[in-house]
N, C-alpha and C positions, 0 to 999 in steps of 0.2 A: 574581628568585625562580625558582627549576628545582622545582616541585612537579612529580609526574608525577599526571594527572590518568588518568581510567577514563575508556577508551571507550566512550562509550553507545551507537553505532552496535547492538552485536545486542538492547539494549531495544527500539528504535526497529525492527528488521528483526524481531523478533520479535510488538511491536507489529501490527507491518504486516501480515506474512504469516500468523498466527493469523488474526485475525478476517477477511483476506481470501480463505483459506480456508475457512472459516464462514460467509460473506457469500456463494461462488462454490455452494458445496453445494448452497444455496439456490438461486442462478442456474440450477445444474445440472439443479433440478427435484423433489431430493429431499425437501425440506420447507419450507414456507411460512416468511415472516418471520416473528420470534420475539423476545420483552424479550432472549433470548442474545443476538441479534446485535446487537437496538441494542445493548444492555448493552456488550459487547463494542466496538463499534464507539465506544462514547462513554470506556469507557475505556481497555482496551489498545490498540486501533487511535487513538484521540484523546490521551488525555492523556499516556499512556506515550509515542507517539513527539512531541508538545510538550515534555515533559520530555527527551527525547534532543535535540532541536533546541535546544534551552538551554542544553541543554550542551556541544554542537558550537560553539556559539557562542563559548564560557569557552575550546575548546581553538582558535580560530581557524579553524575549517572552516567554509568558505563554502557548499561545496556542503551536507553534513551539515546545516548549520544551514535552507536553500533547501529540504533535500527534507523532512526530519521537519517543519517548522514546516507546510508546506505540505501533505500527506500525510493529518499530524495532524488540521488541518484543513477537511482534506476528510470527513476519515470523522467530523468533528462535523456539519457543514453537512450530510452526508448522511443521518444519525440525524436532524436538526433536519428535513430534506426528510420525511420519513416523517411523525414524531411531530406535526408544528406540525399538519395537516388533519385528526387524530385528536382533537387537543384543541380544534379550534374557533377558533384559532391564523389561520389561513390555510386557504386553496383549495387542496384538494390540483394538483399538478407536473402540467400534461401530459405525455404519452410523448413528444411532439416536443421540446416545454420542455427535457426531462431528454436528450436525445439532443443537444441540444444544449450541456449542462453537460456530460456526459461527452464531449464531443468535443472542449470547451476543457482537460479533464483530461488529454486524448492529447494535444492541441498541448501543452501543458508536459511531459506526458511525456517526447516526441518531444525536446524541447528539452534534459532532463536526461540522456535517455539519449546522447545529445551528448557533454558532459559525464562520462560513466563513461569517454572512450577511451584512458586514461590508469590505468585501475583493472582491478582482477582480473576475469576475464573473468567468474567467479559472478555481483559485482554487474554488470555490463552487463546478463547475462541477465534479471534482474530487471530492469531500468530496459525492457528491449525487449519482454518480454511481458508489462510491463505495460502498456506503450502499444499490443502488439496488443491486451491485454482490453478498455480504454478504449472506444476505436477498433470493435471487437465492440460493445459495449454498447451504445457510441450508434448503431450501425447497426442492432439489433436496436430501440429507441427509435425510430427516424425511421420503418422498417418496420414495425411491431409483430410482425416472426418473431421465431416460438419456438423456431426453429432456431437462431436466428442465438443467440437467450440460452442453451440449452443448449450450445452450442459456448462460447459465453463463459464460463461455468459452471464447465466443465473444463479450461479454457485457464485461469480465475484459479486456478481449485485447483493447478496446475502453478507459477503465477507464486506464488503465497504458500506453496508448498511450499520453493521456488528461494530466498528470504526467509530461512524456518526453516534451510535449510543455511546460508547465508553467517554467520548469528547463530552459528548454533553452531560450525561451523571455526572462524569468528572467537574466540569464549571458549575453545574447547578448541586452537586450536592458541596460543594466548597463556599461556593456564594451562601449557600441558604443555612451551614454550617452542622446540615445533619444528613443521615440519607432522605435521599430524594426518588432519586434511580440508584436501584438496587447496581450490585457489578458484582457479586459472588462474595464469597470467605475466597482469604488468601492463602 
C-alpha cells in the first residue's frame, strides 16, 4: 500500500513553539502563570504534539515519534507540576526538585539535538536552544536567580519562535511545492 500520509511535524513544532512561547513571556517576567498557559500547555503543547508523535509513528519516524511523544509529555507533567499542589493533590516541587527535572530535560535534549545532524539546520536550532533554555531553567532552579529565569525567558521565546518558522516553511514550502522559507542544507 503507497498511501501518502500528512506530515504532522508543523502540529507538533507548532504545538511546541506556541505555548513555549507563552510559557517563556511568563519566564521573561511579563506576567504571572495563567489557566492560558496551563490550558495551552495541556493542550497545544500536550496533546497536539502526542497527536503528531502518533503519527510520526504510522509514517515510520523514529525520531518524530521520540520527540512529540516525549515534548508532548513534558508540557503534560509540567501543567500536572503546577496544578496537582493547587488542588490538594500533592506538595508543591521544590526549586532544587524542579532544577533538577529540567536538567534531565537538557540531558535528552542534548541527546536529540544529536540526533538533528542529518536535518535542516532550522530544526537543529531548535533542538540546541532548546537545550540551552532547559539547561537556563534549571540553573536558575538550583540558584533561585532571577536573572538567570529572565534570560531563560527570552532565550525560550527565541527557541519557540525558531519552532513557529520550521512549522510554517514546512506547510508553505510543501503547499506551494518549492522553497518558500528557506530551513538550511541538510
Amino acid at each position: 500500500m503507497n498511501e501518502k500520509l500528512a506530515n504532522p511535524a508543523p502540529l507538533g513544532l507548532m504545538g511546541f513553539g506556541m505555548t513555549t512561547i507563552l510559557l517563556n513571556i511568563h519566564n521573561a517576567g511579563f506576567y504571572p502563570i495563567s489557566a492560558m498557559i496551563l490550558a495551552m500547555g495541556l493542550c497545544y503543547g500536550g496533546l497536539a504534539q502526542i497527536i503528531a508523535g502518533i503519527m510520526e509513528f504510522r509514517r515510520g519516524n523514529t525520531f518524530g515519534v521520540t520527540a512529540f511523544l516525549s515534548y508532548g509529555l513534558f508540557w503534560l507533567s509540567l501543567v500536572l507540576l503546577i496544578v496537582l499542589p493547587k488542588t490538594g493533590l500533592a506538595d508543591p516541587t521544590p526549586e532544587g526538585y524542579m532544577g533538577w527535572y529540567l536538567l534531565m530535560w537538557g540531558v535528552f535534549t542534548l541527546f536529540m539535538l544529536v540526533g538533528t545532524v542529518n536535518y535542516p539546520r532550522v530544526k537543529q536550532f531548535v533542538f540546541a536552544s532548546l537545550t540551552v533554555l532547559f539547561f537556563l531553567l534549571a540553573a536558575r532552579d538550583f540558584t533561585g536567580n532571577a536573572v538567570i529565569g529572565m534570560i531563560a525567558g527570552f532565550e525560550g521565546i527565541v527557541c519557540g519562535a525558531s519552532a513557529i518558522y520550521l512549522a510554517m516553511a514546512t506547510v508553505l514550502n510543501e503547499q506551494y511545492g518549492r522553497t518558500v522559507w528557506p530551513v538550511g542544507a541538510r
